[in-house]
C-alpha positions in Angstrom: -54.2 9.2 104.1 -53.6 6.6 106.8 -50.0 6.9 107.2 -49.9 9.5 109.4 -52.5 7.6 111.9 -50.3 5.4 112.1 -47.2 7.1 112.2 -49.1 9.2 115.3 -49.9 5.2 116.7 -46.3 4.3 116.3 -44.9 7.0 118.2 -47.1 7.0 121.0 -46.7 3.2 121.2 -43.0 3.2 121.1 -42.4 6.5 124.2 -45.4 4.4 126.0 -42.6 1.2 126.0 -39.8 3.7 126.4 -41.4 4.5 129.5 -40.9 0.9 130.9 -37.2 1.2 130.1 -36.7 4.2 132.1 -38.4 2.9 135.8 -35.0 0.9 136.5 -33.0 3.7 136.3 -34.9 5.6 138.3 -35.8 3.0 140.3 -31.6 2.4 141.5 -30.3 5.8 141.0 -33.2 6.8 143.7 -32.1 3.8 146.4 -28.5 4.4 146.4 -28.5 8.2 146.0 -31.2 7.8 148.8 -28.3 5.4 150.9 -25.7 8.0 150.3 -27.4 10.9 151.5 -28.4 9.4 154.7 -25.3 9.5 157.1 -24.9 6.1 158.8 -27.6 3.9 156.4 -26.0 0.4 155.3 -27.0 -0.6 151.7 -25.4 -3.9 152.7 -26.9 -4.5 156.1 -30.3 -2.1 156.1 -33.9 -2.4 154.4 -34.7 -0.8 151.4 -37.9 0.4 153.2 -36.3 1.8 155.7 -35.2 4.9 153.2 -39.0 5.9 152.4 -40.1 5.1 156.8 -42.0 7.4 158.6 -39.2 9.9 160.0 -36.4 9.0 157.7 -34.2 11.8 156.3 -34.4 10.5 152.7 -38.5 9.6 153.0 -39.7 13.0 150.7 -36.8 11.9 147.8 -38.7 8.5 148.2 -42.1 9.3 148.1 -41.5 12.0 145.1 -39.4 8.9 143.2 -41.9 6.4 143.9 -44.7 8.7 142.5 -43.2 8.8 139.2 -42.0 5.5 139.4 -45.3 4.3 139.8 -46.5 6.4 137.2 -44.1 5.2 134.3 -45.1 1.4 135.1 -49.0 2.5 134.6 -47.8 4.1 130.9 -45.8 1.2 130.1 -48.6 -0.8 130.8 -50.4 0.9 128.3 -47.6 0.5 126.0 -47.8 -3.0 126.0 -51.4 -3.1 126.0 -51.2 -1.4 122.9 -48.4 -3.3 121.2 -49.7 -6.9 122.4 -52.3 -7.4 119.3 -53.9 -10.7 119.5 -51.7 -11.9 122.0 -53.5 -12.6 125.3 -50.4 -13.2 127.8 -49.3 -9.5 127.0 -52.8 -8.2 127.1 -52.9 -10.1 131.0 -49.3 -8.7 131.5 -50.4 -5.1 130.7 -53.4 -5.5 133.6 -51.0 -6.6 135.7 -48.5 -3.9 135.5 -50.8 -1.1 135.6 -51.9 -2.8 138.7 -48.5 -2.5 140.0 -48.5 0.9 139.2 -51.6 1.8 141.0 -50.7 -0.6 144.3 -47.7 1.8 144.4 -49.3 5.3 143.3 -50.0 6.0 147.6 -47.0 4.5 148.6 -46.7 7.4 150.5 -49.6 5.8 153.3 -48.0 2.6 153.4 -44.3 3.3 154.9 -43.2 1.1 157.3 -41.9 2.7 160.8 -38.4 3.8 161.2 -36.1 0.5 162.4 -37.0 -0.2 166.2 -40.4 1.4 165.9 -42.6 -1.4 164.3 -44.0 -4.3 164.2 -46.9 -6.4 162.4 -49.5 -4.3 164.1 -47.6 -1.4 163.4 -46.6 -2.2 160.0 -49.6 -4.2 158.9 -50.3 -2.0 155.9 -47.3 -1.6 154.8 -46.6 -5.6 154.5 -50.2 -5.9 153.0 -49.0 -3.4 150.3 -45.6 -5.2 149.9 -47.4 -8.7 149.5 -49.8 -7.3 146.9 -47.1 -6.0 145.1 -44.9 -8.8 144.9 -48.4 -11.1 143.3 -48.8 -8.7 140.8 -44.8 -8.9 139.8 -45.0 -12.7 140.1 -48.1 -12.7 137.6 -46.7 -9.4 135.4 -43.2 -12.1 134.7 -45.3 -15.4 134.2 -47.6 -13.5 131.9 -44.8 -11.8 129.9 -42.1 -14.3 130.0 -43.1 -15.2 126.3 -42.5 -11.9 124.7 -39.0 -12.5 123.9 -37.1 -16.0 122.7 -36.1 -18.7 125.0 -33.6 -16.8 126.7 -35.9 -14.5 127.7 -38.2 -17.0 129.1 -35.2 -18.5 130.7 -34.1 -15.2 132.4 -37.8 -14.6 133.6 -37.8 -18.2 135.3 -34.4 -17.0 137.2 -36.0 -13.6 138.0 -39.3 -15.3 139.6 -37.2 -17.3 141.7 -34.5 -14.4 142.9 -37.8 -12.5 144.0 -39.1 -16.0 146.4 -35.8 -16.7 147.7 -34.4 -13.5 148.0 -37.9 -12.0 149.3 -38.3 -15.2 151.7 -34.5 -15.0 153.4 -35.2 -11.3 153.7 -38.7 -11.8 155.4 -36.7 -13.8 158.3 -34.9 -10.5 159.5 -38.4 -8.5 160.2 -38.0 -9.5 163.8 -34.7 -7.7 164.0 -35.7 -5.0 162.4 -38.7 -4.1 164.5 -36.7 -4.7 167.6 -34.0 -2.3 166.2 -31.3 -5.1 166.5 -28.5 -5.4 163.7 -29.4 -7.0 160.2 -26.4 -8.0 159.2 -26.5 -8.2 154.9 -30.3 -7.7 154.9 -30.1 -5.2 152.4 -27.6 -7.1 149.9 -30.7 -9.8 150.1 -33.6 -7.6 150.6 -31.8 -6.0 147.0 -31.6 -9.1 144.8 -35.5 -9.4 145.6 -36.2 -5.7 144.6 -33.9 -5.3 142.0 -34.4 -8.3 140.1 -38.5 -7.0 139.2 -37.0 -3.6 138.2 -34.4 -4.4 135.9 -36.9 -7.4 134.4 -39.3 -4.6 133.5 -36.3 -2.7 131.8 -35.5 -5.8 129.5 -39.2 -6.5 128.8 -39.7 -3.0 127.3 -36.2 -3.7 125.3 -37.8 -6.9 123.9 -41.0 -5.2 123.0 -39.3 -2.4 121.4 -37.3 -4.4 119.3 -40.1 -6.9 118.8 -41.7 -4.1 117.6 -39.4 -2.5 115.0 -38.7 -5.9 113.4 -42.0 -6.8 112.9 -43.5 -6.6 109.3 -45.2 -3.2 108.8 -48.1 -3.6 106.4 
C-alpha cells in the first residue's frame, strides 16, 4: 500500500529538480531575446543590468522573466532538499538556493538606473542586491560541488572562479557606466560572471536527477 506514496514522492521530487534544469534556459533565451529587441543594445560591450534599468524598453520582459526565474530556483531548492537524504552539503545547498530565489523574487525594486543615470548613491540597492546574490551562488556551488564525481567538483571549482574574475574585471567598468561613457566588451565579461551560475544550476539538477534514478530503490 506504500507504493503509490512513493511513487506520488518520486514524481514530485523529480519535476521539483526538473525545475532547476529549466532556469538556464530561461535565464539566456530572456537576455539575448531581451538584447535583440532593444535597437542599439550591445551584448558585447553593454551590462546585463542595463536590460531590466529603470526606463529601459526591455525592463517589463525582465522583470516578468526574473519573477519566474526566481521562482523555479525556490522549487528546485526544494527538490534538492528533498532528494539530499542524510547528506548535509545538499541540505546547506538547498537553503542557499532558495535564498537565491527569494534575494531575486523583488528584483523588480532593485534595478539599477539606465547607463549615465547612476551611481553608488543612486544604485546603492541594486549593488547591495547584486553582492548578496553573488554569496549565496558562491556558497550554493561550494556546498553542492560534491553531488556529482570528480569532474563535477572539478567544473564547480572553474565556475567559482569565472564568477570572481569575471565579476571582479566587470566591477572596474561601473565608473563608465554611470558616466554614460563606452564599455567596450563589458558585457562579453559581465556574461561569463552571470552565465557561468546559471548554467552550473542546470548541470546540478542533471546530476541529481541522474543521481537519483540510479540509486538503489528499496
Amino acid at each position: 500500500m506504500k507504493l503509490p506514496v512513493d511513487s506520488h514522492r518520486g514524481r514530485g521530487e523529480r519535476a521539483l529538480l526538473v525545475c532547476g534544469l529549466l532556469t538556464a534556459p530561461l535565464w539566456i533565451a530572456t537576455d539575448l531575446i531581451s538584447a535583440l529587441r532593444w535597437e542599439g543594445y550591445s551584448l558585447l560591450d553593454q551590462a546585463v543590468s542595463e536590460l531590466s534599468a529603470f526606463g529601459a524598453p526591455t525592463r517589463s520582459l525582465q522583470i516578468a522573466s526574473g519573477l519566474v526565474y526566481a521562482l523555479l530556483l525556490i522549487a528546485f531548492a526544494a527538490g534538492v532538499w528533498w532528494s539530499a537524504g542524510p547528506r548535509r552539503n545538499l541540505r546547506m545547498a538547498a537553503c542557499t538556493i532558495a535564498g537565491w530565489g527569494l534575494v531575486n523574487l523583488p528584483g523588480a525594486l532593485f534595478s539599477m538606473q539606465l547607463r549615465g543615470k547612476g551611481g553608488f548613491a543612486v544604485d546603492a540597492a541594486h549593488l547591495i542586491q547584486t553582492a548578496i546574490v553573488v554569496v549565496l551562488i558562491l556558497l550554493t556551488i561550494a556546498f553542492a560541488s560534491r553531488a556529482g564525481g570528480p569532474w563535477f567538483r572539478r567544473y564547480s571549482i572553474a565556475t567559482i572562479l569565472a564568477v570572481l574574475v569575471c565579476g571582479a574585471w566587470a566591477s572596474t567598468f561601473s565608473p563608465a557606466v554611470a558616466a554614460g561613457q563606452p564599455t567596450p566588451w563589458l558585457g562579453l565579461i559581465e556574461r561569463g560572471s552571470v552565465y557561468a551560475p546559471v548554467v552550473w544550476v542546470s548541470a546540478c539538477a542533471v546530476v541529481l536527477l541522474r543521481t537519483r534514478s540510479t540509486a538503489p530503490r528499496a
